[in-house]
ZAMARGU-4260 file (C-alpha; in steps of 0.2 Angstrom, whole numbers, plus 5000, padded with zeros to 4 digits):
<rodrens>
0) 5797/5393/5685 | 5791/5388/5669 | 5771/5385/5669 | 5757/5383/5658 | 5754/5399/5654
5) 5771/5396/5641 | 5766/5383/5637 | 5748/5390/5630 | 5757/5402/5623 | 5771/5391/5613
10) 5756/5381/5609 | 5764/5370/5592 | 5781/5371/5596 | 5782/5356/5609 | 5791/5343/5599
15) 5778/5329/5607 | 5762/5341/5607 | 5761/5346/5591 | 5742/5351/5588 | 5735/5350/5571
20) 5743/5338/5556 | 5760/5331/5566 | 5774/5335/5555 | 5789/5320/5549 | 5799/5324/5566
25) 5795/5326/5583 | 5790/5342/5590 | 5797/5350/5603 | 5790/5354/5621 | 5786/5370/5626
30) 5777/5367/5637 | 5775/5370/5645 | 5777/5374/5643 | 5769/5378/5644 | 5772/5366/5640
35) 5766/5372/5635 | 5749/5383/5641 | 5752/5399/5633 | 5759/5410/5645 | 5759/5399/5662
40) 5778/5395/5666 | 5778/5398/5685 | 5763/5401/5692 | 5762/5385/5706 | 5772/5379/5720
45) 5777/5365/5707 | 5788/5376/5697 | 5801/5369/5687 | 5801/5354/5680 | 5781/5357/5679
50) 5769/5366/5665 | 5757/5370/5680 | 5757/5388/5685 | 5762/5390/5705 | 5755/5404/5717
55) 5773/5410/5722 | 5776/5427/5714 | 5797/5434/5719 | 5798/5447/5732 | 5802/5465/5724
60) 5821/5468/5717 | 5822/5448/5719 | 5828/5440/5702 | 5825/5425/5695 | 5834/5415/5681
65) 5829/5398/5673 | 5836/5386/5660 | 5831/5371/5653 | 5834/5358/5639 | 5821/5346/5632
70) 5821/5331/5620 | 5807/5322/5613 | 5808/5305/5607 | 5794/5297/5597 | 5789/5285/5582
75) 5792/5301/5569 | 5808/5305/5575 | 5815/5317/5588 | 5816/5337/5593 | 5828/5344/5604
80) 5827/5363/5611 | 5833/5376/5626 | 5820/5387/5635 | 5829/5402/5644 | 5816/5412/5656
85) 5821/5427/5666 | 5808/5434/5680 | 5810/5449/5690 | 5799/5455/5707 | 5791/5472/5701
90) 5779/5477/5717 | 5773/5466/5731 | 5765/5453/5725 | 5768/5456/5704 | 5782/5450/5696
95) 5786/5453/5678 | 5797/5439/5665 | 5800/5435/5646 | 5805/5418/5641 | 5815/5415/5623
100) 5819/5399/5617 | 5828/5389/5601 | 5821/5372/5595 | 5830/5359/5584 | 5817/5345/5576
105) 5830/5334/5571 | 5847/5338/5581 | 5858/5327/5569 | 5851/5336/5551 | 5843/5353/5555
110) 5848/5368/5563 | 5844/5378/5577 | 5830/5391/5574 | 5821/5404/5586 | 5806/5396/5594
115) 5790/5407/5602 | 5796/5420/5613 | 5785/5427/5628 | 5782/5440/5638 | 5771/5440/5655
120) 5764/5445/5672 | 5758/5436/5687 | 5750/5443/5702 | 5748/5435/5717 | 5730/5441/5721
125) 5727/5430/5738 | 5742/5423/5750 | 5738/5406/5759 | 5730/5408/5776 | 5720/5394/5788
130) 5705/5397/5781 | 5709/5400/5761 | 5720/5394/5746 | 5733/5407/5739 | 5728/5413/5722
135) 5735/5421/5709 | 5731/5429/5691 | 5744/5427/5676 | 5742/5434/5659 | 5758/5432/5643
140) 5757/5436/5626 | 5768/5425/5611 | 5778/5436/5602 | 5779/5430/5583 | 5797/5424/5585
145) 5791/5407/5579 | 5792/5396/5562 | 5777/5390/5558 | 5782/5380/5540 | 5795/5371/5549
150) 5783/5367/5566 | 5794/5379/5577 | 5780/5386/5585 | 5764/5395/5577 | 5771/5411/5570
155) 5757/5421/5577 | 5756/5432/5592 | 5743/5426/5605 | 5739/5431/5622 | 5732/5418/5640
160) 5725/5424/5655 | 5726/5411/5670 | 5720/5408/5689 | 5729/5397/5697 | 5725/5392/5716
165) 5738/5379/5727 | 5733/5374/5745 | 5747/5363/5757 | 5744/5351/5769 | 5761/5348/5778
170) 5775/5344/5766 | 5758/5340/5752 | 5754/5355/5739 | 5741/5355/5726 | 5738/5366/5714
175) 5725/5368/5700 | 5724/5380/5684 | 5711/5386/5674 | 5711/5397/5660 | 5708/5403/5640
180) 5721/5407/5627 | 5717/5419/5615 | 5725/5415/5596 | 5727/5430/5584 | 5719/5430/5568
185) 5709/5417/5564 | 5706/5412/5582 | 5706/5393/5576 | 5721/5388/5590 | 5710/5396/5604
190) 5711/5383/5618 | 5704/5382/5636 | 5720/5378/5649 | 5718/5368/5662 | 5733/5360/5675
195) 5731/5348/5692 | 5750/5346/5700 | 5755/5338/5718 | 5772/5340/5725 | 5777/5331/5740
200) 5795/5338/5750 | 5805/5325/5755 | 5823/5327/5766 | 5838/5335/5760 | 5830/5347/5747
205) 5825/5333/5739 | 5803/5336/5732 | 5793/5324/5722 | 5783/5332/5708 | 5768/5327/5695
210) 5757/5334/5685 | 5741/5334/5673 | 5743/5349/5659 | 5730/5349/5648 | 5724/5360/5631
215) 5708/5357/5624 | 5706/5364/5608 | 5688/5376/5606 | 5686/5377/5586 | 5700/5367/5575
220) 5717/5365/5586 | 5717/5347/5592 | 5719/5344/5611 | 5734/5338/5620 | 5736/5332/5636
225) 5753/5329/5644 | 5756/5320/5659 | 5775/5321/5669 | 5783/5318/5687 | 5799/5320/5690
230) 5810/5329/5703 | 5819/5342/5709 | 5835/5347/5721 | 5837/5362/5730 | 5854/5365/5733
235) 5858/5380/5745 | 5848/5397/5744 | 5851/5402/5726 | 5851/5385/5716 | 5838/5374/5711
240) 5842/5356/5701 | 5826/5348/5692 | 5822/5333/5677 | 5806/5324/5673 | 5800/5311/5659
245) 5781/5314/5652 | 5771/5308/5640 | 5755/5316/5628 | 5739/5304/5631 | 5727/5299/5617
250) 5730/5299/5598 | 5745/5307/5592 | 5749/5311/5609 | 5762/5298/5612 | 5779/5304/5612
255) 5792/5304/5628 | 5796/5321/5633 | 5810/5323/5644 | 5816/5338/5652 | 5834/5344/5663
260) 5833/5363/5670 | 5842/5374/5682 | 5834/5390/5690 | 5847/5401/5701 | 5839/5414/5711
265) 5846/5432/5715
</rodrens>
């Protein structure tokens, strides 16, 4: 599930969300995932299509297997990309994953180039019980797979650390994130994560989702704030069907993000 820890860690590579001086096309997301925070891609009961990092960790030897496509449309143009996010259950309660993706700024005239690649853990410090939320801890780490000239990413590696803490109410889950994300070098795209999602389970594998996702910026990096509902279709044990449309709030922040993902189970 990708959360905001990636998007943290892809922070400048979201085709929407770009902070700093927007470049002549769209960005695309990340984030976040990610969107996106920098390391949270699935941290919350949210999940996928969501940047918000969920409580759920995978069982161990369980395997997990996401992939996503995302286009953002706005008044500079447009950025296509493909997120691909592999998680495997290491000990009870700890699961491992590393996330690669490819970003196109403008699909018709440029080409396809690596974007930020991430590595990550989560641990599930708390389950859910009568009388307490479930938390967990994530920390990831960028690898510098990115282009930062072309706005595919920063280019430089960075690491996130993350709690996240989900409580339900029926078919109701909420789920809130906090954290700080750590860029190398000169530490001018350190940012303070934060992420509020609800989802609501409806009949026939049907469940609602929406989200806040939001990276405030500490020194220079400017903030961005994304907001996004959408949906998702579990379809048997092993499949999981999801799409949402969100937009960046404020100044420069305007773009449509939408987003289409799978996640098959194993």
């Amino acid at each position: 599930m990708e959360t905001g820890l990636g998007r943290a860690a892809r922070r400048g590579a979201h085709p929407g969300l770009s902070p700093g001086r927007r470049r002549p096309l769209a960005r695309l997301v990340a984030a976040a995932v990610a969107t996106a925070a920098i390391f949270v891609a699935t941290l919350v009961d949210a999940g996928r299509p969501l940047d918000t990092e969920d409580t759920t960790v995978l069982d161990p030897g369980a395997g997990e297997l996401e992939a996503g496509l995302d286009l953002s449309r706005g008044g500079d143009g447009s950025g296509v990309g493909s997120r691909l996010v592999a998680a495997v259950g290491v000990l009870p309660g700890l699961e491992a994953r590393i996330e690669a993706s490819v970003v196109a700024l403008d699909p018709r005239g440029q080409s396809w180039r690596a974007g930020a690649g991430l590595i990550g853990l989560k641990y599930r410090l708390l389950a859910e019980s009568s009388r307490a939320p479930a938390v967990l801890l994530a920390a990831a780490a960028r690898l510098p797979t990115g282009d930062a000239a072309r706005g595919l990413g920063v280019g430089e590696p960075a690491v996130v650390a993350l709690a996240a803490v989900s409580r339900g109410w029926g078919p109701l889950t909420l789920t809130a994130n906090a954290g700080y994300a750590f860029a190398a070098g000169s530490r001018a795209d350190d940012a303070v994560v934060a992420g509020l999602a609800a989802e609501h389970q409806l009949a026939f594998g049907w469940t609602l989702v929406g989200e806040v996702f939001t990276l405030l910026g500490v020194r220079h990096a400017a903030d961005q704030i994304l907001a996004r509902v959408g949906a998702a279709w579990q379809l048997g044990q092993h499949l999981r069907l999801d799409g949402a449309v969100g937009t960046g709030l404020g100044t420069g922040n305007a773009d449509l993000i939408f987003t289409l993902g799978a996640t098959v189970r194993f």
